[in-house]
C-alpha positions in Angstrom: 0.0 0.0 0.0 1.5 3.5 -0.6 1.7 5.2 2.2 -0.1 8.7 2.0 2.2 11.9 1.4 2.9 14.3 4.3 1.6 17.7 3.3 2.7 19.3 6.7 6.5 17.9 6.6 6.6 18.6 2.4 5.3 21.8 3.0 7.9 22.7 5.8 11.0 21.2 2.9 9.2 23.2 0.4 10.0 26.5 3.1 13.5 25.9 3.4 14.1 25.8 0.1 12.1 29.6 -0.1 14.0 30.8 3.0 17.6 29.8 1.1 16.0 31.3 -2.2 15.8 35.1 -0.1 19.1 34.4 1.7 19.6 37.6 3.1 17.6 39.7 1.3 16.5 42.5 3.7 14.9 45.7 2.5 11.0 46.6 3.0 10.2 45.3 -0.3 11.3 41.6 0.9 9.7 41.9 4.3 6.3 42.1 2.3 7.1 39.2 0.8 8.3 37.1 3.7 5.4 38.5 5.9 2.7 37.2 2.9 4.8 33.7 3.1 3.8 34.0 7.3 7.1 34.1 8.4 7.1 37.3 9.8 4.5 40.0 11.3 4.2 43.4 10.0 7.1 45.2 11.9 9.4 41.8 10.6 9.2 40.3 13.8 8.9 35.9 13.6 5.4 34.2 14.2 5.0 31.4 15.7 4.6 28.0 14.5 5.1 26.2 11.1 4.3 27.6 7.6 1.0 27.5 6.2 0.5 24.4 3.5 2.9 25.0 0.1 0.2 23.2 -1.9 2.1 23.9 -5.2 4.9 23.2 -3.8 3.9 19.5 -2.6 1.9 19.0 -5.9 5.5 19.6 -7.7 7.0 17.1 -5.3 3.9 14.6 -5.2 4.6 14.0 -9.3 8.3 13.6 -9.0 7.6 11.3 -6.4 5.0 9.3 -8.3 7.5 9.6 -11.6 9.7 8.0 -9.9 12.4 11.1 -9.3 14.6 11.8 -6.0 11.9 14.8 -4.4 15.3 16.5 -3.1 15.9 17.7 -7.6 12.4 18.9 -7.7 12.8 21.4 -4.5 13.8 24.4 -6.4 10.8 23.9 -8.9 8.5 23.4 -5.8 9.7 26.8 -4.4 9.0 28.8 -7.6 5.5 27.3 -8.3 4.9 28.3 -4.6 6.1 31.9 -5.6 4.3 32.5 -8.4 1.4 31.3 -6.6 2.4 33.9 -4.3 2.5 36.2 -6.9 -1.0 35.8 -8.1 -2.6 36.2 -4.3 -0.9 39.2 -3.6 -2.1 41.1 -6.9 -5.3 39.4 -6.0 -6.2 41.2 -3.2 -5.0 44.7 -4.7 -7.6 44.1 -7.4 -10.4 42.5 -5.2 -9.7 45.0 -2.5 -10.1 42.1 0.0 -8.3 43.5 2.9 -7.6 40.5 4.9 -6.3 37.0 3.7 -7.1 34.4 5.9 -6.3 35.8 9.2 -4.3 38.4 8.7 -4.2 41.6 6.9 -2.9 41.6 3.1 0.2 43.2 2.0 -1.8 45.6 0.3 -3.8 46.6 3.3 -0.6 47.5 5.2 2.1 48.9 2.8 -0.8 50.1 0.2 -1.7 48.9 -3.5 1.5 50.0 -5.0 3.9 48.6 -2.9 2.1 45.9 -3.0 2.0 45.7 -6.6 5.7 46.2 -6.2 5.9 42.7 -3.9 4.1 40.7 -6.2 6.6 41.3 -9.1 9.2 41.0 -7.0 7.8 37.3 -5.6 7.6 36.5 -9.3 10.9 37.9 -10.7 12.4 35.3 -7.2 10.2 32.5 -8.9 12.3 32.4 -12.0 15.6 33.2 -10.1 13.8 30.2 -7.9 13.9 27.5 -11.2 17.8 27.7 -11.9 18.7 26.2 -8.8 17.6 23.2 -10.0 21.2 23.3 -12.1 22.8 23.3 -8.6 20.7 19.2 -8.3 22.2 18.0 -11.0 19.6 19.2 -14.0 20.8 20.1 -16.8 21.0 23.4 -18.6 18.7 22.3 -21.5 16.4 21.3 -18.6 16.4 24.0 -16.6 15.5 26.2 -19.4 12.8 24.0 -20.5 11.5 24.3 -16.9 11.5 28.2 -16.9 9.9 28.4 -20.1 7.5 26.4 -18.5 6.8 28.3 -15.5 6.6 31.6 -17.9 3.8 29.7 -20.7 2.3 29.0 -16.8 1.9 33.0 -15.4 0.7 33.8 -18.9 -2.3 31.7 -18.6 -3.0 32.8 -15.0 -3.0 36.2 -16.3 -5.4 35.5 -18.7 -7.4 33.3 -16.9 -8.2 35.8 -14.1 -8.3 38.3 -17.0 -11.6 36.6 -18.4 -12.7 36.1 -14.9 -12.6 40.3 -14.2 -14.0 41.0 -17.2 -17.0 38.5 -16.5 -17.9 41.1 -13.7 -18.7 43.7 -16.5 -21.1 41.2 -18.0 -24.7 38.6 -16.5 -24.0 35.8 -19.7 -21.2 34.0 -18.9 -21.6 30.0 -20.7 -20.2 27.1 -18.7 -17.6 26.1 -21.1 -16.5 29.8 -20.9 -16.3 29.6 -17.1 -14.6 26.2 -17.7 -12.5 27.8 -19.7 -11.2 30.5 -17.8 -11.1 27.9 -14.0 -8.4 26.0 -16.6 -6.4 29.0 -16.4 -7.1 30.7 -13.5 -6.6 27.6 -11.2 -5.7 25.2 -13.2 -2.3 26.3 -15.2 0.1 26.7 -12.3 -1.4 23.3 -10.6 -1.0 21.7 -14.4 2.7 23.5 -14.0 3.5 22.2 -10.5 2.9 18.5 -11.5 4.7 18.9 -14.9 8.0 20.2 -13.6 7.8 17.4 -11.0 7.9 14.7 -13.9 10.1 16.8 -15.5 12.7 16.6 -12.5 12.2 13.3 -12.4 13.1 12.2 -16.0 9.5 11.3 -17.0 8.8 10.7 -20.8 6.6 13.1 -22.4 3.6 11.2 -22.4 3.7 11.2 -18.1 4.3 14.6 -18.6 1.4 15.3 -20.4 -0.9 13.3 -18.5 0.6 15.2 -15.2 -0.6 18.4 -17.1 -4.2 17.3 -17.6 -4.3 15.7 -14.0 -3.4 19.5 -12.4 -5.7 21.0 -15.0 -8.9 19.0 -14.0 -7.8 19.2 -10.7 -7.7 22.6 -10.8 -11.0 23.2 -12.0 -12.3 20.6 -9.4 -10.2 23.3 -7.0 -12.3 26.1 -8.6 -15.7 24.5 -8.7 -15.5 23.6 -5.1 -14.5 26.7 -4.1 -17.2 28.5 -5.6 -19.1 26.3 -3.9 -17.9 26.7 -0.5 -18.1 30.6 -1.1 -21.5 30.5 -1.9 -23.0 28.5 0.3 -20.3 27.9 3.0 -20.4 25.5 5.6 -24.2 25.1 4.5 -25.8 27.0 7.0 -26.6 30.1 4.5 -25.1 32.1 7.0 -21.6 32.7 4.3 -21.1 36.2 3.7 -20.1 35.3 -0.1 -17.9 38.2 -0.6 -17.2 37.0 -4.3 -21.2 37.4 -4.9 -20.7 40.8 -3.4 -18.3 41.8 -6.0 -20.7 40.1 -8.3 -18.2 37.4 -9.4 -19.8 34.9 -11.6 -19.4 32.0 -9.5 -19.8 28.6 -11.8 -23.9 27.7 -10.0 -24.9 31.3 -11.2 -23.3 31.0 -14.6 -24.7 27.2 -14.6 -28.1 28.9 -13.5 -28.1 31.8 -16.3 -27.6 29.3 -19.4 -30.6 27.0 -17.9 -33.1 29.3 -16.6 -36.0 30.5 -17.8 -36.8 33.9 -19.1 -38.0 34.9 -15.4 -35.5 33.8 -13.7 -32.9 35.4 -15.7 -34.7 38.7 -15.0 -34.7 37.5 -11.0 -30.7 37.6 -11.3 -29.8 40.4 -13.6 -32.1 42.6 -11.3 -29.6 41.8 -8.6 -26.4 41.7 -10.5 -27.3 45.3 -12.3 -27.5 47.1 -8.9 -25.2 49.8 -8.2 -24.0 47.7 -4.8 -25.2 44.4 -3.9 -26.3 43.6 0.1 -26.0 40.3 1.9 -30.3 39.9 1.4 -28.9 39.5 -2.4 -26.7 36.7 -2.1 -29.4 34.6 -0.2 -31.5 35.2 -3.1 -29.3 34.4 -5.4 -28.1 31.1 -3.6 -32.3 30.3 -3.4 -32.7 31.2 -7.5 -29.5 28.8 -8.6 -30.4 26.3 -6.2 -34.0 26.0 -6.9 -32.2 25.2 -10.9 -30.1 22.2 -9.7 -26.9 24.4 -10.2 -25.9 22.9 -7.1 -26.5 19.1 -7.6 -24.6 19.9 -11.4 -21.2 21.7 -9.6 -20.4 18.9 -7.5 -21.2 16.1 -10.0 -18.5 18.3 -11.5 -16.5 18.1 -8.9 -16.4 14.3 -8.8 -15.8 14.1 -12.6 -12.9 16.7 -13.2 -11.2 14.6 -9.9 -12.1 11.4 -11.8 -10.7 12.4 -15.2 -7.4 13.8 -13.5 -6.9 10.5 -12.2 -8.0 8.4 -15.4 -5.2 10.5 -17.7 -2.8 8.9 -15.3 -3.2 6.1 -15.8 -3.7 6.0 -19.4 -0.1 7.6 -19.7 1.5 4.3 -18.4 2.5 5.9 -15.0 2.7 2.9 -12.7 0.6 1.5 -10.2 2.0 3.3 -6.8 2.3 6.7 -8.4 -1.2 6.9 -8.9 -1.9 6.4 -5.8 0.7 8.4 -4.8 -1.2 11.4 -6.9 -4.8 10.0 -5.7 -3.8 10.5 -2.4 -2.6 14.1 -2.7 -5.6 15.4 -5.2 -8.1 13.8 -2.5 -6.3 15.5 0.4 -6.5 18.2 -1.9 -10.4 18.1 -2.5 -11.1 16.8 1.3 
């Protein structure tokens, strides 16, 4: 039986390998950046406890692992994907103007758009600086280069994806395959990325390498799906704030309700989405219209098929037995 991967003590190898990637690095502009990573509080003090899960990270490591590769010549891979990840939250927040992440305030909310602005393009510039350690395990140059180019074809279509999703605020139709479309890029590319350099540390052929970038794509969107879900309905008790629903977001169940409802119901939701500023009555009515449709019942049916399909490319690539199971086990943990 393979045993199942430990995100906790892969996420806290994927850390070391960030902390030797900022050395000593020491300015304001790096503080940012280690106080998004939660190593330090505002003032650049230490907080307590591990790091927070390097999800990338471990899905980098995961496929080497299942590819059959020493996880030690994927770390500096792991540590970029983690960074460009990185990247992407903190511009996130400067454009959702979500002032806290998790817990804590976001870089943006401290130091102020800009500098924030300023951090995320430093955490990405670091990401790329991140990938040519992997020369210094033993990759070789061609490699190494194939693995940055990579990681760059990877930010593009993050960009784009959360391009689309932006300008889907602007609009009420937005088609499933659109939103499909967009979750591929927006959530799925860097996963996609992650497992691809993992194989590609690893010496896989390029058919496991393809099949690891369709098993982080439909992961992804399974990632995206089910957090749309959780955001508009939360732990179930229709007590979520739905913040995303507030920015009016088109979250996969509305989009799924807008191509399947009738004429009245459409009206129902564009009467809410065309207000100046939306209140928390109008996410309860939206989650009652898009429920009452079977959005709900359709998204995680989704769910369990994008997770199914990551899986199934797997295993039609050839990869053996164990590493399946060594990437079943991480993209359920995942999912949980």
């Amino acid at each position: 039986m393979t045993k199942p991967l430990d995100i906790t003590a892969l996420s806290v190898r994927v850390d070391a390998e960030l902390r030797a990637v900022f050395g000593t690095r020491d300015m304001l502009l790096y503080r940012m950046m280690t106080y998004h990573l939660g190593w330090a509080d505002r003032q650049g003090g230490p907080v307590p406890g591990g790091p927070p899960p390097r999800l990338h990270g471990v899905a980098c490591l995961a496929a080497c692992q299942a590819a059959g590769g020493d996880m030690e010549k994927a770390m500096p891979a792991a540590a970029a994907v983690e960074m460009v990840n990185c990247f992407v939250e903190i511009h996130d927040d400067v454009q959702s103007g979500r002032p806290y992440r998790g817990a804590r305030e976001a870089v943006w909310s401290v130091w102020g758009p800009a500098q924030a602005i300023n951090a995320g393009d430093g955490m990405h510039a670091l990401a790329r600086l991140a990938l040519l350690r992997l020369m210094e395990r033993g990759v070789s140059p061609e490699t190494a280069f194939r693995a940055t180019k990579l990681l760059d074809h990877a930010a593009l279509a993050l960009c784009e994806g959360r391009f689309q999703d932006m300008e889907a605020q602007e609009r009420l139709d937005m088609p499933v395959a659109a939103y499909l479309k967009m979750a591929e890029g927006k959530s799925g590319a860097l996963l996609a990325c992650a497992m691809q350099l993992g194989a590609l540390a690893a010496g896989g052929g390029e058919a496991v390498l393809s099949a690891m970038v369709a098993c982080g794509a439909k992961t992804g969107i399974a990632l995206q799906v089910q957090g749309d879900l959780r955001e508009l309905w939360g732990d179930g008790d229709g007590a979520s704030v739905a913040i995303e629903v507030l920015n009016k977001k088109k979250l996969l169940p509305v989009a799924y309700a807008l191509e399947k409802a009738a004429l009245r119901e459409k009206r129902r939701i564009g009467d809410i989405y065309f207000k100046r500023v939306l209140q928390p009555d109008d996410v309860a009515a939206v989650r009652q219209i898009v429920e009452g449709l079977g959005a709900r019942d359709f998204c995680e049916g989704l769910v369990k098929q994008h997770h199914a399909d990551a899986l199934a490319a797997l295993s039609a690539a050839g990869l053996p037995e164990p590493g399946v199971r060594t990437m079943q086990s991480f993209t359920a943990s995942l999912l949980g």
